[in-house]
N, C-alpha and C positions, 0 to 999 in steps of 0.2 A: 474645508479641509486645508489645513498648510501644509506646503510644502517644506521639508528638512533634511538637512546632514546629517546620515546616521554616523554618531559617534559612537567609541568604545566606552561602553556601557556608562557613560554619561549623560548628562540631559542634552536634548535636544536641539539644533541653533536652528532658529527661523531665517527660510530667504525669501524674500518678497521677490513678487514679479519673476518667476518662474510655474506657472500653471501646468497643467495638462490640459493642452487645448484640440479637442476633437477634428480628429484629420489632417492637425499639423504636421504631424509625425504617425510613424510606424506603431501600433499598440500589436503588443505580444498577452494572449492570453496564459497563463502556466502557472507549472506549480513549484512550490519551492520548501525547501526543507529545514527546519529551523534546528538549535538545541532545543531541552524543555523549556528556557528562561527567554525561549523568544532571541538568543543571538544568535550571531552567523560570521564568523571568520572575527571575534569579540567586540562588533557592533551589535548594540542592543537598536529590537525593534520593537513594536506596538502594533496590533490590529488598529484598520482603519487607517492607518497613517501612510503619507507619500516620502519619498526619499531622493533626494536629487545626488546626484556623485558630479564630481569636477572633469572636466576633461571627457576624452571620448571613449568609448567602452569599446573595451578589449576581454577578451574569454581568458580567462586565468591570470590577469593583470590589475585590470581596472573596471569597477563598473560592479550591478549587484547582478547577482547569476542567479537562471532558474531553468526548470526542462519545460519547453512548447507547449505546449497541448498538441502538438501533432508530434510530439514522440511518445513513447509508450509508458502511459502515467507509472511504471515500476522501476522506470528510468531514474528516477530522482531517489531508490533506495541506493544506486550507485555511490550519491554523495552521502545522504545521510540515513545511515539502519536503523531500522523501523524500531529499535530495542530503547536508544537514547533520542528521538529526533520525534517533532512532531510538523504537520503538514497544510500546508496554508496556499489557496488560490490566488495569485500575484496578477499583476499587472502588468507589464513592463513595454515603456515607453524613452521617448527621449533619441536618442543615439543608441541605434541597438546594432550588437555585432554576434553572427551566426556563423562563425569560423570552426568549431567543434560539432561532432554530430551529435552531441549529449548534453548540450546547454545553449542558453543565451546569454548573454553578458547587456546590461544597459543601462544607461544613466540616471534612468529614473523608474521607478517601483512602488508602488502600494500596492501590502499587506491589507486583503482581502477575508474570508471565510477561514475557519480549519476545517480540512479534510479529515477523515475518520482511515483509516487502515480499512474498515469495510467498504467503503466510498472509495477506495483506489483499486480494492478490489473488483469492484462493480465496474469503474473507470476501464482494468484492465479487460474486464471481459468484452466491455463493448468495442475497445478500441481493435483487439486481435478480430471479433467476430465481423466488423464493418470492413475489414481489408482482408479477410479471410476469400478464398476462392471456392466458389459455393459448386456444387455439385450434386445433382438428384443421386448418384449411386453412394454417398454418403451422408443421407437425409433420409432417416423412416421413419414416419408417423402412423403404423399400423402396431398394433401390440405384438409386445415379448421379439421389436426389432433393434436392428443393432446397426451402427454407422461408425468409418473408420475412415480417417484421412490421415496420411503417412507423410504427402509431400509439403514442402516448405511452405510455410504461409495456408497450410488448409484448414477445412474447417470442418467440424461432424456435430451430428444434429440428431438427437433421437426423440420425438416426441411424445413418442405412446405410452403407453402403461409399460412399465420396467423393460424401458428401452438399454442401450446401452451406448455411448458416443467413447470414441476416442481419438484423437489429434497426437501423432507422436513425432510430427515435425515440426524445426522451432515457427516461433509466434503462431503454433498451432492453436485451435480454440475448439472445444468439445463441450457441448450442453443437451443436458438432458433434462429436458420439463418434464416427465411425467412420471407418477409416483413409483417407486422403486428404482427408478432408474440410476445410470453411475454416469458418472463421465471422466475421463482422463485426459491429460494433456503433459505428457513428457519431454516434450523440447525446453529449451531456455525460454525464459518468457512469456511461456504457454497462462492459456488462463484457464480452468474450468469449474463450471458450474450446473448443479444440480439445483434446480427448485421443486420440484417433485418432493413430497412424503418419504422419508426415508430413503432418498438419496443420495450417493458418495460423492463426492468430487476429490481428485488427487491432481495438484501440479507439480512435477518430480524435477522439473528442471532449476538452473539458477533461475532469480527474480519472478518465479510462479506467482500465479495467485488462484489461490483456490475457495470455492464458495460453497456451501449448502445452505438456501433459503427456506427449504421445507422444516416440519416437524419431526424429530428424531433421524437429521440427516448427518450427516459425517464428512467435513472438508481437512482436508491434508494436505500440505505443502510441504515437500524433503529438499529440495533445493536450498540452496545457500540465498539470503535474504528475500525471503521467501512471507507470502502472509496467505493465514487461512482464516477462515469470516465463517462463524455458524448464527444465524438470526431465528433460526426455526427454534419453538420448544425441543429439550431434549437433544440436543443439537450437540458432537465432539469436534474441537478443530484441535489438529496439531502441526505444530512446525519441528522439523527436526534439524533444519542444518542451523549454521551459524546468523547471528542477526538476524532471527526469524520474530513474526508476531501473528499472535493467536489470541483471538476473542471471540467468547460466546456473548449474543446479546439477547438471545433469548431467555425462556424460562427453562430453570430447574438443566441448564448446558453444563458444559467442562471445556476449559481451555490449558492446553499443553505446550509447553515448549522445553524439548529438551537439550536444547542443540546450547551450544556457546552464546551466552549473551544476548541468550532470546527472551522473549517478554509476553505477560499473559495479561488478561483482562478480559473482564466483564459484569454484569448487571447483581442486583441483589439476586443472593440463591444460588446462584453456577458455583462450581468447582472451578480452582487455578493451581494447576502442577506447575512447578519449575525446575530445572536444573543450574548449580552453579559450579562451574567450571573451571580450570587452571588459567589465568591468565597469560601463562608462559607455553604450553603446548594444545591450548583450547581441548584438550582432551576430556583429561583426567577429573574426575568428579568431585568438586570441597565439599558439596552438602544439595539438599532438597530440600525445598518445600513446599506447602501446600497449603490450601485455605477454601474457607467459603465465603464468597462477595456478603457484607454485609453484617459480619461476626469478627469479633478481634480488631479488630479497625481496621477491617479491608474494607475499601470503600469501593463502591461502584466508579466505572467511567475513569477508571485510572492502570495506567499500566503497571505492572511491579515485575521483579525479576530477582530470584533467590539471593541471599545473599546471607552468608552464615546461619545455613536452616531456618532463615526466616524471607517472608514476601517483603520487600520494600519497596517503595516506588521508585519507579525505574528514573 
């Protein structure tokens, strides 16, 4: 792997004798958020590839920026919404500076994996539920129970057959395994997830993320950049605030967004609503459309977002 100068959207310059060498330096695990052509502040970049920066890295100055992995992977829709941006597992080494609570800045970087919108969902659920404050009086795994945590940072847990979970303080986390079950999470940040059969999941707050993994489950996120993930057969996600993203990946699904400069996607077969918007008061509605993955040259595995009564990719 060589090391480079990420230039503006030019080739490449090779530096010799700059490595990444294990334990010399700090390595930062994180994520970081691209345009779709792969730039970032108009340096182009490549999967696979390392980047060295001049000088010492400073947070909003100098240096390639990305969010921890011990901040809350919906952190990174901060910089870039999920509508125009795609997301990729970084590295970052070199001289690294941790002066903001919402990024790192560092000299050196390699572009790793992409992350999926489902995958940060999932990220987001694990991250609230392992720092969640657990408590039996909001945990039932007996049928037709129900579990609620209200204060900051809790956590609710329903596992039985059409349990019911809900989290309605921030970085709250609410899940419900077992079939019919719902689970809710209305704080900011909040993450919930259903994997149960016909289960709901709702995250109402800004930067939710909300899941259904079952069959004929239903995930919704109303917050403002906001993402909702359905993997089950039969599966609806919708986003409704602004810079929201909604994908089914299951069979025979439906993904909505109708919010401002939200974006849909998913597999052959699913359904894709969209709404397109005023760009001057994010309101007012230009046009809709719709489509089925796999007809008309919708294609799977690509995001689109209306745009004069028709789907294009986003």
């Amino acid at each position: 792997m060589t090391d480079t100068i990420a230039k503006p959207k030019r080739a490449k310059k090779a530096i010799a004798d700059t490595p990444i060498i294990e334990g010399a330096s700090p390595v930062l695990k994180s994520i970081k958020g691209f345009e779709r052509d792969l730039t970032c502040r108009g340096y182009q970049f490549a999967v696979g590839e390392t980047y060295t920066a001049t000088g010492l890295a400073r947070c909003c100055e100098n240096g390639f920026h990305a969010c921890p992995d011990d901040l809350h992977p919906l952190t990174v829709f901060s910089f870039y919404a999920p509508d125009t941006s795609r997301y990729f597992d970084v590295t970052q080494a070199g001289d690294i500076c941790r002066n903001e609570p919402d990024k790192a800045a560092s000299t050196i970087l390699t572009v790793n994996i992409e992350i999926t919108t489902g995958e940060l969902v999932k990220r987001a659920w694990d991250y609230v539920w392992s720092r969640a404050i657990k408590s039996d009086e909001a945990h039932v795994t007996i049928l037709n129970g129900a579990a609620s945590a209200t204060g900051l940072r809790g956590a609710a847990s329903a596992t039985g057959l059409r349990g019911a979970a809900s989290a309605t303080g921030d970085y709250g986390a609410a899940s419900a395994t077992g079939d019919n079950g719902a689970a809710s999470a209305t704080g900011d940040n909040g993450a919930a997830s259903a994997t149960g059969t016909c289960g709901a999941a709702s995250a109402t707050g800004t930067c939710g993320a909300a899941s259904a993994t079952g069959a004929r489950g239903a995930a919704s996120a109303t917050g403002d950049y906001g993402a909702a993930s359905v993997t089950g057969d039969y599966g609806a996600a919708s986003v409704t605030g602004y810079n929201g993203a909604a994908s089914a990946t299951g069979d025979n699904g439906a993904a909505m967004s109708p919010g401002f400069a939200g974006r849909v996607m998913g597999k052959d077969g699913n359904a894709l609503f969209a709404v397109e918007r005023s760009s001057t008061d994010y309101i007012t509605i230009l046009s809709v459309a719709c489509g089925i993955v796999g007809r008309d040259g919708i294609e799977a595995g690509v995001w689109y977002v209306a745009k004069g009564g028709k789907l294009v990719p986003a």
